[in-house]
N, C-alpha and C positions, 0 to 999 in steps of 0.2 A: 309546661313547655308550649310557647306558642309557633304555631305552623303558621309561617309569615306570607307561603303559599295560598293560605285558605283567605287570611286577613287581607293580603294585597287583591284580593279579586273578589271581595266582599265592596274594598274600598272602589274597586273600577267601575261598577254598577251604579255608584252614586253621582250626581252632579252636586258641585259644590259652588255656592254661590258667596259672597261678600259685599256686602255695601254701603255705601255712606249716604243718607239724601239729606238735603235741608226742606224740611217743608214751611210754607210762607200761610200766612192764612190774613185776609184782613181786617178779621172779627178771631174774637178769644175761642179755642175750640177745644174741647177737652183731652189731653194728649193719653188717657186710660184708655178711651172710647177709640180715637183713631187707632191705637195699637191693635186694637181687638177687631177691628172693622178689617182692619187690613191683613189680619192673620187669620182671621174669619173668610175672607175671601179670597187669599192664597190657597188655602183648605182645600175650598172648591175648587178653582179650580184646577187644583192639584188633583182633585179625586175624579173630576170631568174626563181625566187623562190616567185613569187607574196609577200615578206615578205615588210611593209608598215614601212618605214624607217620614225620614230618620231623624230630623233635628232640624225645626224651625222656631228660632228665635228672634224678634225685635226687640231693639233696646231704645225707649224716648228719652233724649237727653234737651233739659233748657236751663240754664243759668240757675242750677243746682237744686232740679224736679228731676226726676231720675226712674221712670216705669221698664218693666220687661213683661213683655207678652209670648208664650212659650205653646211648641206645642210637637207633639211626641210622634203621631199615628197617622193614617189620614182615618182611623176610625173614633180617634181621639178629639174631645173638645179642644178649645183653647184655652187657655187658660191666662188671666192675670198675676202672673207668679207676686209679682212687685205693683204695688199700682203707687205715684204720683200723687194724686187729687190734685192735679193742675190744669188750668185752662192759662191756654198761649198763643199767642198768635204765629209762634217759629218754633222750632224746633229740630234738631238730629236725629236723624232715625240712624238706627244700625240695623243693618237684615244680614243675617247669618242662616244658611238654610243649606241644606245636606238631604237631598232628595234623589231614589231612584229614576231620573230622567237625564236626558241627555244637557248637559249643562248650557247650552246656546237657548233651548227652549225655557229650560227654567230662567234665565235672564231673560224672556221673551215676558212669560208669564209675570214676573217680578215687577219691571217696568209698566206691564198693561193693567195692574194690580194698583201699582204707584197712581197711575195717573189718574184709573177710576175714583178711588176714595178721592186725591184732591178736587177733582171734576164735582164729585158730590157734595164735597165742602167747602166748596168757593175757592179754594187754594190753590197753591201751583207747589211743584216740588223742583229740585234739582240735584240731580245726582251726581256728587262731589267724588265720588270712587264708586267703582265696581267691574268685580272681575267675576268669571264663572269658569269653572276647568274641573276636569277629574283628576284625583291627586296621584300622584306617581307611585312605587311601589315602593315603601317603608324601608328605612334601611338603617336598621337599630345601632347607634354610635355604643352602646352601655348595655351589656346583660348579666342581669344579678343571676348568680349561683347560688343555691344549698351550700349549706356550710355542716360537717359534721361535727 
């Protein structure tokens, strides 16, 4: 049986973030390496902010190179779940990320994250979608029963 009490206020404590960016680069750059670069430094500095990171994933998407860079803790590494071996000059990033913080800061943090790594690699980014919010409280359309 689940207590939808305990789960909805489990879920209120997280920010939950969403987003689409195109990154542009004008030289080939390795889209393994930027994923880890950029979830590497989400890491921090998520952990700068003791905010306890539940579920941060990036997904690099380019004309059918497909990487995910994943990472569980903020005392966990990151990890290249999927890696690509592609170098690109463009690319989709997807950022998915579910962290203890206040969701306007984690889009603060997301954004300053984006911009660093392209700053470092000659590139620019642009953010095509992203929203950031605390999810509302569950409200289960379907509950399976025991059957005897």
């Amino acid at each position: 049986e689940l207590d939808y009490d305990i789960y909805a206020a489990g879920e209120a404590e997280l920010g939950w973030l969403n987003a689409t960016v195109r990154f542009n680069s004008s030289e080939p750059v390795d889209l393994d390496g930027l994923l880890l670069q950029l979830i590497s430094g989400l890491r921090d500095a998520l952990d700068q902010q003791l905010a306890e990171t539940a579920h941060l994933k990036i997904i690099g998407l380019w004309e059918g190179y497909y990487a995910v860079a994943n990472l569980v803790s903020r005392d966990s590494e990151p990890q290249l779940s999927l890696a690509s071996e592609c170098q690109t000059e463009q690319a989709d990033l997807v950022i998915n990320a579910r962290v203890a913080c206040d969701p306007e800061n984690l889009e603060k943090l997301v954004r300053a994250q984006v911009s660093e790594i392209c700053q470092r690699a000659g590139a620019s980014a642009e953010f095509l979608q992203c929203e950031s919010f605390r999810p509302g409280r569950p409200v289960p359309t379907h509950r399976l029963t025991a059957t005897s």
